[in-house]
KEKE-3310 file (N, C-alpha, C; in steps of 0.2 Angstrom, whole numbers, plus 5000, padded with zeros to 4 digits):
npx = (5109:5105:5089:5087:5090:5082:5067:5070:5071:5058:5048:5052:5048:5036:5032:5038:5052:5059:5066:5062:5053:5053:5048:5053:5045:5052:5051:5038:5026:5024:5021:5007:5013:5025:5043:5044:5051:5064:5067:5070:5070:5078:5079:5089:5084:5083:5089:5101:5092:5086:5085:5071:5065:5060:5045:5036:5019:5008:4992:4975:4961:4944:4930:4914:4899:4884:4872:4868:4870:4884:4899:4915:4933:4952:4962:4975:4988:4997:5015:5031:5046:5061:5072:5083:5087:5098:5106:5100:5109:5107:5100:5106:5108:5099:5100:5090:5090:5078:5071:5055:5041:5029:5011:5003:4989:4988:4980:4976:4980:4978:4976:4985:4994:4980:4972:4962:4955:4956:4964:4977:4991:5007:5013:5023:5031:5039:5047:5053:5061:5055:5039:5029:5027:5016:5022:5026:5016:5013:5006:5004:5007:5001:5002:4993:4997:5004:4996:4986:4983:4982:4970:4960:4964:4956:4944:4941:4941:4931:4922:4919:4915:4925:4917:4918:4929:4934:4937:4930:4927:4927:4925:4930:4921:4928:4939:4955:4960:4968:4970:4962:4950:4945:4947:4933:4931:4920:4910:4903:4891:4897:4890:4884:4878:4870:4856:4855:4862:4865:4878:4896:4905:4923:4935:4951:4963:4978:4993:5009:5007:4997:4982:4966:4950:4940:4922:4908:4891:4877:4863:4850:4830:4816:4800:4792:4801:4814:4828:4846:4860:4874:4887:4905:4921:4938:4954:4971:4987:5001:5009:5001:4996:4984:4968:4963:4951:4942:4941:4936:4925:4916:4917:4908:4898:4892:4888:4880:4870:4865:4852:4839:4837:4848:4857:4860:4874:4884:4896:4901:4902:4908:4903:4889:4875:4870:4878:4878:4874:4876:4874:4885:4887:4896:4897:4897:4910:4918:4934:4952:4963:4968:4983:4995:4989:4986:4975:4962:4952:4957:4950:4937:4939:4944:4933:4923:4929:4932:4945:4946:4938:4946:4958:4952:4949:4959:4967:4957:4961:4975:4974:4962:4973:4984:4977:4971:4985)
npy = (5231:5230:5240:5230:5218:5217:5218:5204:5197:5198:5194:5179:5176:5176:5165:5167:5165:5159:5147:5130:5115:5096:5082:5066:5051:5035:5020:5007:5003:5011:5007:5008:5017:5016:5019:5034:5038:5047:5058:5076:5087:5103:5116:5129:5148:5162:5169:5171:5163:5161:5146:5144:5136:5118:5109:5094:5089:5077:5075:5070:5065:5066:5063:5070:5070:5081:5091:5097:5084:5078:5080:5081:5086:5093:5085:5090:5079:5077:5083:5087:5094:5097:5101:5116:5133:5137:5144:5144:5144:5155:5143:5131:5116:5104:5089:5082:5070:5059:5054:5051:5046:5037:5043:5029:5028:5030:5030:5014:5010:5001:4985:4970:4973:4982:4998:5004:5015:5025:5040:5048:5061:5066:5082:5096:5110:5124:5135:5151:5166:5173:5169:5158:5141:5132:5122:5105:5091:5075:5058:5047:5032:5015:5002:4986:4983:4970:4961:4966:4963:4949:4950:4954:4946:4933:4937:4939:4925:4920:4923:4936:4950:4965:4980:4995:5009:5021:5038:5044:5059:5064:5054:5040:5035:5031:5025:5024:5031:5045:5051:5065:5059:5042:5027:5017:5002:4993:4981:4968:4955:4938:4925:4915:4926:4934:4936:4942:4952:4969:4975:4973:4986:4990:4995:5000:5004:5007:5007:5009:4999:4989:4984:4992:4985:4987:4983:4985:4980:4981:4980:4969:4974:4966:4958:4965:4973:4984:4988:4989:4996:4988:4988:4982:4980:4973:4972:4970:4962:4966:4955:4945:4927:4920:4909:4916:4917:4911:4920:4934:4926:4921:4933:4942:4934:4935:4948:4951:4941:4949:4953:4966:4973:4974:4981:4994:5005:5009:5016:5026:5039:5052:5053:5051:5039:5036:5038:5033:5024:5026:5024:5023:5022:5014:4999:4983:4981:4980:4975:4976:4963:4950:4950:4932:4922:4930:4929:4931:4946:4950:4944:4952:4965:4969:4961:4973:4986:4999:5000:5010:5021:5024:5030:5040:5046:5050:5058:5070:5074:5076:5086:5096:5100:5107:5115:5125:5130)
npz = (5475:5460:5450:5436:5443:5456:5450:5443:5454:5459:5450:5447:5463:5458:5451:5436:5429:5437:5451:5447:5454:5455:5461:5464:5466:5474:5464:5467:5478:5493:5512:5525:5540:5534:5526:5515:5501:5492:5478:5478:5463:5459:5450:5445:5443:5434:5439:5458:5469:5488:5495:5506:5514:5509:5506:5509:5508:5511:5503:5502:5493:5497:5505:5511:5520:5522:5526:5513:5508:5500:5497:5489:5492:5496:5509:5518:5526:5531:5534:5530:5534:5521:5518:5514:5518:5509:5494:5480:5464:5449:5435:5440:5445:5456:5467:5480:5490:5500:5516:5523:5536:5535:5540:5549:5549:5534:5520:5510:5493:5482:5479:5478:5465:5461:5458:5468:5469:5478:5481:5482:5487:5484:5488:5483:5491:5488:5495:5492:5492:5498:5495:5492:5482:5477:5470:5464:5461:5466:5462:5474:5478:5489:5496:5506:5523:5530:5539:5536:5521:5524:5532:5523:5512:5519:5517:5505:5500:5509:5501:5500:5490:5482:5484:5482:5487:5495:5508:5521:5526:5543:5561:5568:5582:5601:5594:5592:5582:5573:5560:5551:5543:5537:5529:5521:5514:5504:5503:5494:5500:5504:5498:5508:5517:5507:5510:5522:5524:5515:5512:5518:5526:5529:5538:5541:5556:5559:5569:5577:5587:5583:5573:5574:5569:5560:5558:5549:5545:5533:5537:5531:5528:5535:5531:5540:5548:5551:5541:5546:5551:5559:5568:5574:5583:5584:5589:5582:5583:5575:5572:5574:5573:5568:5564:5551:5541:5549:5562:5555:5551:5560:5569:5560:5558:5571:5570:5561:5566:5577:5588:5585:5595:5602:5594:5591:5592:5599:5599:5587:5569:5571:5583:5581:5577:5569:5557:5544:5528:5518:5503:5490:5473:5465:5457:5452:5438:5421:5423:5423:5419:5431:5439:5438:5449:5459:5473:5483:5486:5474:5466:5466:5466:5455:5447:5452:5450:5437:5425:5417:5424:5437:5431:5424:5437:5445:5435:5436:5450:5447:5437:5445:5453:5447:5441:5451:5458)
capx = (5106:5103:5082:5084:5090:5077:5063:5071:5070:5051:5047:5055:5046:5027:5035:5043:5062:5060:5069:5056:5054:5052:5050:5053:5048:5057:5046:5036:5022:5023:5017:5007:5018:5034:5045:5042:5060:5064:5072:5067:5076:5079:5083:5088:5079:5086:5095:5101:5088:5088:5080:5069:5062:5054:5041:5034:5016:5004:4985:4969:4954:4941:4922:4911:4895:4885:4866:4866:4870:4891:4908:4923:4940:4957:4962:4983:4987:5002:5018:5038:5053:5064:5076:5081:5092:5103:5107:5100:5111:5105:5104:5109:5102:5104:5095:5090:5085:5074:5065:5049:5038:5022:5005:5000:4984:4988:4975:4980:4977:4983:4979:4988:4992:4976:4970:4955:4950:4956:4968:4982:4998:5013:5013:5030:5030:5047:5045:5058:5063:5048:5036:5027:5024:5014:5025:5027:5011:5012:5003:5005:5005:5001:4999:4992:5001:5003:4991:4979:4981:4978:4960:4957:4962:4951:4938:4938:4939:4925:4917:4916:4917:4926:4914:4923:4933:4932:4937:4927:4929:4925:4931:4925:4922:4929:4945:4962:4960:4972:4970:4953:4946:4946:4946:4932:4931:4913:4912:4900:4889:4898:4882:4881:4874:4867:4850:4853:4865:4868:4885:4900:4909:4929:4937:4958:4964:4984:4996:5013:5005:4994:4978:4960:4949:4927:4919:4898:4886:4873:4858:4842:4825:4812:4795:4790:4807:4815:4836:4849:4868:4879:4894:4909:4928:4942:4961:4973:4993:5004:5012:4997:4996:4979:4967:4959:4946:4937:4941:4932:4919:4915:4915:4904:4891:4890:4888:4874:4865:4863:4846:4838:4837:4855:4862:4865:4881:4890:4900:4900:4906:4909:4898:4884:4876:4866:4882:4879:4868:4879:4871:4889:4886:4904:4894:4903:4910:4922:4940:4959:4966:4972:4988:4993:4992:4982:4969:4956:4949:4959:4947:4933:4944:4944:4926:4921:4932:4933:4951:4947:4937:4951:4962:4949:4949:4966:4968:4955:4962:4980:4970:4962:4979:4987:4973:4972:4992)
capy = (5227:5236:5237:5224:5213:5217:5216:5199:5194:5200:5189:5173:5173:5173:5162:5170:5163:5157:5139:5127:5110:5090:5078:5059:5047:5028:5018:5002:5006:5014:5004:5013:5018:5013:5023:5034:5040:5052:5065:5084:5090:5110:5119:5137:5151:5168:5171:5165:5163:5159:5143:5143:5127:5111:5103:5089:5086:5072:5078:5063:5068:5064:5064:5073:5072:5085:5093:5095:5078:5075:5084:5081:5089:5090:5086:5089:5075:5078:5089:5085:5099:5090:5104:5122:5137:5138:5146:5139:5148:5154:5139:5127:5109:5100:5083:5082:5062:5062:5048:5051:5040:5037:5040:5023:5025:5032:5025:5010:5013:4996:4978:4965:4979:4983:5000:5005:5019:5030:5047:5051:5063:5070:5090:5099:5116:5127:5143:5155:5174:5175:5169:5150:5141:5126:5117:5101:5085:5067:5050:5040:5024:5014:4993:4984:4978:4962:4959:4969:4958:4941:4951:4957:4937:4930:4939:4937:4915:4915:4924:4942:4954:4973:4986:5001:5011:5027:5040:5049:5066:5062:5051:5034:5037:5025:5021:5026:5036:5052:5057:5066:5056:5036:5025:5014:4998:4992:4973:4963:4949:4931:4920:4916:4931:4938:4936:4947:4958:4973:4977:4975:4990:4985:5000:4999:5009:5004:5011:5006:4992:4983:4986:4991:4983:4990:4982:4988:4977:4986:4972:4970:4974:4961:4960:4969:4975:4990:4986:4994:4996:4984:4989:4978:4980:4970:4974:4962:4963:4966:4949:4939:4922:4917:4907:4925:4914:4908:4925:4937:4925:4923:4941:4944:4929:4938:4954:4952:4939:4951:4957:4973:4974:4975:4984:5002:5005:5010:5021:5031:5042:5058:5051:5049:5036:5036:5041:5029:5026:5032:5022:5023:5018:5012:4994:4981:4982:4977:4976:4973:4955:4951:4945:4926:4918:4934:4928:4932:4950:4953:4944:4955:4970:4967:4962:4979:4992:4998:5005:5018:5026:5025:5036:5049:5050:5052:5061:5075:5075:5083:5092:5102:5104:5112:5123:5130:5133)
capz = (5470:5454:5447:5436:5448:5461:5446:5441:5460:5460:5442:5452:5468:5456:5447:5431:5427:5445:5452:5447:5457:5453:5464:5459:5472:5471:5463:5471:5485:5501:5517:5529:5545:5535:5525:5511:5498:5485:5478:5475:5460:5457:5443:5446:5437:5429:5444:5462:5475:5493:5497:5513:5513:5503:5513:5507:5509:5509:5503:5499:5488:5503:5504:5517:5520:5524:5528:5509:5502:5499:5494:5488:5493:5498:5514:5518:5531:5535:5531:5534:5527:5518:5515:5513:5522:5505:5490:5473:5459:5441:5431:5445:5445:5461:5468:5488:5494:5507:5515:5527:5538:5533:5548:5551:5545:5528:5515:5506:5488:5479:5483:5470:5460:5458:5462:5473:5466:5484:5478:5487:5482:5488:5486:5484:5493:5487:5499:5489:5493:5506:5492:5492:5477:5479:5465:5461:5463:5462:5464:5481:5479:5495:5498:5513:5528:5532:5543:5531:5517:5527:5532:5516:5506:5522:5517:5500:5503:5512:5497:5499:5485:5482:5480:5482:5492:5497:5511:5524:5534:5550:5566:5573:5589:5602:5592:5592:5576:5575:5554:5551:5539:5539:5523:5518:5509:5506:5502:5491:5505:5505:5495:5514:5522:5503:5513:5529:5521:5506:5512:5525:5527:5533:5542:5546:5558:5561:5574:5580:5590:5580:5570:5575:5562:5560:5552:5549:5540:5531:5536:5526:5534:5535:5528:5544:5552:5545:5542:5549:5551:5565:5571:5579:5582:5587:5588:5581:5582:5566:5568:5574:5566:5567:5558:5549:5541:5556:5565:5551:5550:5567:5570:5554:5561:5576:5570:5555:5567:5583:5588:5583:5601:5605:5588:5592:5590:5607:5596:5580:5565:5576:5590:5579:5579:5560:5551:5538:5523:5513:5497:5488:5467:5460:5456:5449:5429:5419:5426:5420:5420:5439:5439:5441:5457:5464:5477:5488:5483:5470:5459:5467:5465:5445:5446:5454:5449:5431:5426:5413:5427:5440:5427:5426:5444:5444:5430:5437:5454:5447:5435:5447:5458:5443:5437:5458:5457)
cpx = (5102:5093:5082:5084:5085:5071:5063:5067:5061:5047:5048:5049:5037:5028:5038:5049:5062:5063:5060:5058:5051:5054:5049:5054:5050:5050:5045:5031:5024:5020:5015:5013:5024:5036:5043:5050:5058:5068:5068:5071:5073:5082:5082:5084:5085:5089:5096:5096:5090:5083:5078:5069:5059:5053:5038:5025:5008:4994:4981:4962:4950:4933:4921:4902:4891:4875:4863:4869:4878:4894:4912:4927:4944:4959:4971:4983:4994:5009:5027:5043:5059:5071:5076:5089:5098:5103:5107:5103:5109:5107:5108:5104:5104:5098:5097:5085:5084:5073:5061:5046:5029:5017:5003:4994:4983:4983:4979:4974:4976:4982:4979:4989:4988:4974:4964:4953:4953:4963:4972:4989:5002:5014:5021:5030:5038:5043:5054:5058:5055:5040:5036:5026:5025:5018:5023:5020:5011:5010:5007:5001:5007:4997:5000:4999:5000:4999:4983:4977:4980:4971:4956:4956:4959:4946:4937:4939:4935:4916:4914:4918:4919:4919:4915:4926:4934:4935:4934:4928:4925:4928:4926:4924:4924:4934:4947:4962:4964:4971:4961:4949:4948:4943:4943:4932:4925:4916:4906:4898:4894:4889:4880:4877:4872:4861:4849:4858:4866:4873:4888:4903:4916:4932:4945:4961:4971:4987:5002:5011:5000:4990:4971:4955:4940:4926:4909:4895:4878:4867:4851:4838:4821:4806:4792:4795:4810:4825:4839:4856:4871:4885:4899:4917:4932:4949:4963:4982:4997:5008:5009:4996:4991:4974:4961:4952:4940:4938:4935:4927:4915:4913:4908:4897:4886:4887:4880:4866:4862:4857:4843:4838:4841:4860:4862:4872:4886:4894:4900:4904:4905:4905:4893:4882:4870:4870:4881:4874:4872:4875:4875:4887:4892:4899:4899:4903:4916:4929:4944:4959:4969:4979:4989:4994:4989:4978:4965:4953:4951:4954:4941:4933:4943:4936:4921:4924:4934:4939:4952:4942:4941:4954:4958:4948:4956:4967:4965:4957:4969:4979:4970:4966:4981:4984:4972:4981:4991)
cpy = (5232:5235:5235:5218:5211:5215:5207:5193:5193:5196:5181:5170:5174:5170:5162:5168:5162:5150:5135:5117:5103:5087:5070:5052:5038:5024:5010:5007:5006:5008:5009:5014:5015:5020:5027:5039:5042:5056:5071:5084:5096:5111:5127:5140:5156:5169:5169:5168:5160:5154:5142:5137:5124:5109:5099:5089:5082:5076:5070:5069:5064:5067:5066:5073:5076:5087:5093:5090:5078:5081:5081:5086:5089:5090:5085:5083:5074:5082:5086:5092:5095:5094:5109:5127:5137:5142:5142:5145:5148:5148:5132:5121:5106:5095:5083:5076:5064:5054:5050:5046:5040:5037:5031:5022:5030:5026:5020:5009:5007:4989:4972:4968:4983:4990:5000:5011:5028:5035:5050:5055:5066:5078:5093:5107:5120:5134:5147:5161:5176:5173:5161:5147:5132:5120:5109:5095:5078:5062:5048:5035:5018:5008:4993:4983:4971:4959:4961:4962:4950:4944:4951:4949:4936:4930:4937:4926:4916:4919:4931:4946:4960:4977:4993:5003:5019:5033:5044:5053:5064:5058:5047:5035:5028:5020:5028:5031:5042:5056:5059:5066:5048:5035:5019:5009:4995:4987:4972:4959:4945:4928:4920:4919:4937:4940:4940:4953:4961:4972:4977:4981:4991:4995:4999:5006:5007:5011:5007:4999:4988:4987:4985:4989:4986:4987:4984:4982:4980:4981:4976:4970:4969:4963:4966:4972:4979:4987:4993:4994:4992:4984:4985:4982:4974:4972:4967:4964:4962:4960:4943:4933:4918:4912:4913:4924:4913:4916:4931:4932:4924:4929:4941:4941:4933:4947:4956:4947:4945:4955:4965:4977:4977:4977:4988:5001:5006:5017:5022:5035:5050:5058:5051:5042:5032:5039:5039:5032:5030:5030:5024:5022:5014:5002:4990:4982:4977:4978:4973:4965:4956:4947:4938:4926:4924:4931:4931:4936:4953:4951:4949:4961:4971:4966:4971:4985:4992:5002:5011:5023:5027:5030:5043:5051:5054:5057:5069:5077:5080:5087:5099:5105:5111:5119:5128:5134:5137)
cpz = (5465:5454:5445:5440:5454:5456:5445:5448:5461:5454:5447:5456:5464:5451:5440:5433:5435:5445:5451:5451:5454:5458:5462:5464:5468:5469:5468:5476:5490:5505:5521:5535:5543:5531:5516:5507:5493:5483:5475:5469:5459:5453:5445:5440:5436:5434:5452:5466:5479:5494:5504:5515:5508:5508:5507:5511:5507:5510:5502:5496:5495:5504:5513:5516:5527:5525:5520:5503:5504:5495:5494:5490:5494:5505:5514:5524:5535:5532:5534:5526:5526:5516:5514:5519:5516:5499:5484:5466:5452:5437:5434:5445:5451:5463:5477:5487:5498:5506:5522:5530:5536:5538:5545:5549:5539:5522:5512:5498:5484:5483:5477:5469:5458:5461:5462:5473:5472:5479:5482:5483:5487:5486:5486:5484:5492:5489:5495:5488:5495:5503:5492:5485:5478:5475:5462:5465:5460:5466:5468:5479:5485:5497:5505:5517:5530:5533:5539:5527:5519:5529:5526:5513:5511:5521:5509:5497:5506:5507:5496:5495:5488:5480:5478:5487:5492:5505:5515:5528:5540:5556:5569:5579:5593:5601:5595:5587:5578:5567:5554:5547:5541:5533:5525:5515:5509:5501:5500:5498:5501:5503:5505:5519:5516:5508:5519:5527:5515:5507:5517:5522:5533:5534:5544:5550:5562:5564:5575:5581:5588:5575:5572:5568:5566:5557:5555:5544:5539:5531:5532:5529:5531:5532:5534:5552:5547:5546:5543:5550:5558:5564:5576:5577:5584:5583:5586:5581:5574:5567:5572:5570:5569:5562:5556:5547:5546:5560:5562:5550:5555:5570:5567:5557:5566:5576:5564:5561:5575:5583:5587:5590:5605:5600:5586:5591:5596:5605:5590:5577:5570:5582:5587:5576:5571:5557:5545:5534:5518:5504:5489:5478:5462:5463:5454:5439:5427:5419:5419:5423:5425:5436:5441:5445:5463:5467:5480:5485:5478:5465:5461:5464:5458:5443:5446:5452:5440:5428:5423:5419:5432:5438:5427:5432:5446:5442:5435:5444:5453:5443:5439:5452:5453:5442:5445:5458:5453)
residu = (UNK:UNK:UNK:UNK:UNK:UNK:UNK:UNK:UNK:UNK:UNK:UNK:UNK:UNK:UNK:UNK:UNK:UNK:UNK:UNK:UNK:UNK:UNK:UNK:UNK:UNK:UNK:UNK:UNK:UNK:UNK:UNK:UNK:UNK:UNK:UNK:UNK:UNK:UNK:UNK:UNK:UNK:UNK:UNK:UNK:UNK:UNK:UNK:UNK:UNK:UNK:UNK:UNK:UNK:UNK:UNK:UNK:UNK:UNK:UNK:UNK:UNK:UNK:UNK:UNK:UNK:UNK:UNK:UNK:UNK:UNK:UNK:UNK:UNK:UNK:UNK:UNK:UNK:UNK:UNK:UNK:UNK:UNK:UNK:UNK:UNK:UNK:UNK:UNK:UNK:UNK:UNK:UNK:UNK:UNK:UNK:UNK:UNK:UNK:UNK:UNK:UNK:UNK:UNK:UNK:UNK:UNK:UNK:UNK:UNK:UNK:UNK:UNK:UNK:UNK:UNK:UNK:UNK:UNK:UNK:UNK:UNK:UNK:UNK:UNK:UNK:UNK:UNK:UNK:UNK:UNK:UNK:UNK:UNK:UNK:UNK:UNK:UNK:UNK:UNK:UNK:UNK:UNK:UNK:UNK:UNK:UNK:UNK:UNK:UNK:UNK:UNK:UNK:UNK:UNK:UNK:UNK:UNK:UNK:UNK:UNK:UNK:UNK:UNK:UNK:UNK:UNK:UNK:UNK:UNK:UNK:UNK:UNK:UNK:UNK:UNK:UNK:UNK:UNK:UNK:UNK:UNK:UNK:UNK:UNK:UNK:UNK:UNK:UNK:UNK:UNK:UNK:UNK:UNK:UNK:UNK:UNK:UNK:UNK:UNK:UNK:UNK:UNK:UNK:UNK:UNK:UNK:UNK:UNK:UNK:UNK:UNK:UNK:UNK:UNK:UNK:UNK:UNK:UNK:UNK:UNK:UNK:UNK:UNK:UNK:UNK:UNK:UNK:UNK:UNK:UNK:UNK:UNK:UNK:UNK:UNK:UNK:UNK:UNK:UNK:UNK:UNK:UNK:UNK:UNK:UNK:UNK:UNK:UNK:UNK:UNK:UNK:UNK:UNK:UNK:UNK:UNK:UNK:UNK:UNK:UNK:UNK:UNK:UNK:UNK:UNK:UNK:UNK:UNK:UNK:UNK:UNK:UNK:UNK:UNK:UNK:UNK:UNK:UNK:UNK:UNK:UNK:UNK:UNK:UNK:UNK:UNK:UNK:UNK:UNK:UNK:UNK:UNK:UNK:UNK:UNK:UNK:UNK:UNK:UNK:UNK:UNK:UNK:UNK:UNK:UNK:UNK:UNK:UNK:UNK:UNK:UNK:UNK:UNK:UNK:UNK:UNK:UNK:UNK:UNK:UNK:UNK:UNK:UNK:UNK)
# end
């Protein structure tokens, strides 16, 4: 191999006249634990390289708190190689479909169409002549499961608002949990329980066999009783046909009216047992039109979420992928 060729080769792999990658997933949302499809495209660069591998991996913007206060940053959550072991020639365009399976408790980003503010992307890693290049980033988008969205509409019929959504580093203790963060949904009271509660906070944690559901209600304190967080679960089968109504409110009843007495928790965010307080501020504002025939928290969804700030979040999420590559 002559010295240009070798220089060219060394240009390439930090990126100069090197293969550059796109990845283009099928449109429509994702399900947790189902499939996720696409295609890689490649375009050779100035001359031919040996492709190692494309992996594919799944990152979320993800809140932590921390001894000083809160952070943001990226957490990778999972990884699949989609391809590789061949020769991409100068100038060469070629398309590799893939399809993956989504973890089970991957955030749901989207309910009605409406997102929720939560940040999730698919990364595209092209490892080429022994050099990585983080390459290509794009938006996951990722609606309930079935059995989500009959919790989710239950809850907003019996009158419970979106607040926001959010996800946090850490681990429930006491569940099934496998990824190392867990996605939030903090809910507006039902008029019902405005007077003993600020906020429930709804917890999915889906797996093959069904779904572990938390819910926390952030209680009010009394003139002479300090308030505090109350914690319940209950599993439910992904093709239970319940009345979800009377289930979540039952629960709920049982969980805001229990005495201070007996409203420890048993179990907790990393085994602690005051993880909470988080004191979140995405308030409600002024939403997009829902679409017809939406129900339950979709209108809550619209009430609480404001869409030019979703964009910015977005927006600054593959901002600062870009400007790190």
């Amino acid at each position: 191999m002559d010295a240009a060729m070798v220089f060219k080769r060394l240009l390439g792999s930090l990126g100069v006249g090197g293969p550059t990658v796109d990845t283009v997933l099928d449109p429509g949302s994702a399900l947790p634990g189902g499939s996720l499809a696409g295609e890689v495209r490649l375009r050779g660069g100035d001359a031919d390289f040996d492709v190692e591998h494309i992996t594919l991996e799944l990152v979320a913007r993800v809140e932590a708190e921390h001894d000083g206060g809160e952070s943001e940053g990226l957490v990778a959550f999972d990884r699949f190689t989609v391809g590789g072991g061949f020769r991409l020639a100068a100038g060469e365009e070629r398309g590799l479909r893939f399809a993956v399976t989504l973890p089970w408790e991957t955030p749901v980003t989207e309910l009605y169409g409406q997102p929720l503010g939560v940040v999730l992307g698919v990364r595209t890693e092209l490892a080429v002549a022994g050099a990585k290049d983080k390459g290509d980033l794009d938006q996951l988008t990722v609606g309930p499961l079935p059995v989500q969205e009959e919790i989710l509409d239950a809850l907003g019929r019996l009158g419970f608002g979106f607040r926001s959504a959010d996800l946090e580093y850490g681990r429930i203790g006491g569940t099934g949990q496998r990824l190392p963060f867990f996605q939030e949904i903090e809910l507006t009271p039902a008029p019902q329980y405005a007077h003993q509660v600020n906020e429930i906070e709804l917890t999915f944690l889906a797996s093959p066999d069904g779904l572990e559901v938390v819910l926390e209600a952030d209680r009010r304190g009394g003139l002479f009783t300090q308030g505090h967080d109350a914690l319940t679960r209950f599993t439910v089968g992904h093709h239970d046909a319940r009345d979800w109504g009377a289930e979540v409110d039952g629960r709920l009843r049982q969980l805001v009216e229990r005495r201070a007495a007996h409203g420890g928790h048993g179990f907790g965010h990393d085994g602690h047992q005051d993880h909470h307080g988080h004191g979140h501020g995405s308030g409600p504002g002024i939403g997009t039109a829902v679409a017809a025939g939406a129900a339950g928290l979709a209108v809550g969804v619209v009430g609480g979420m404001v869409a030019a700030e979703i964009v910015d979040e977005v927006g600054d999420f593959f901002e600062g992928e870009e400007d790190e590559g």
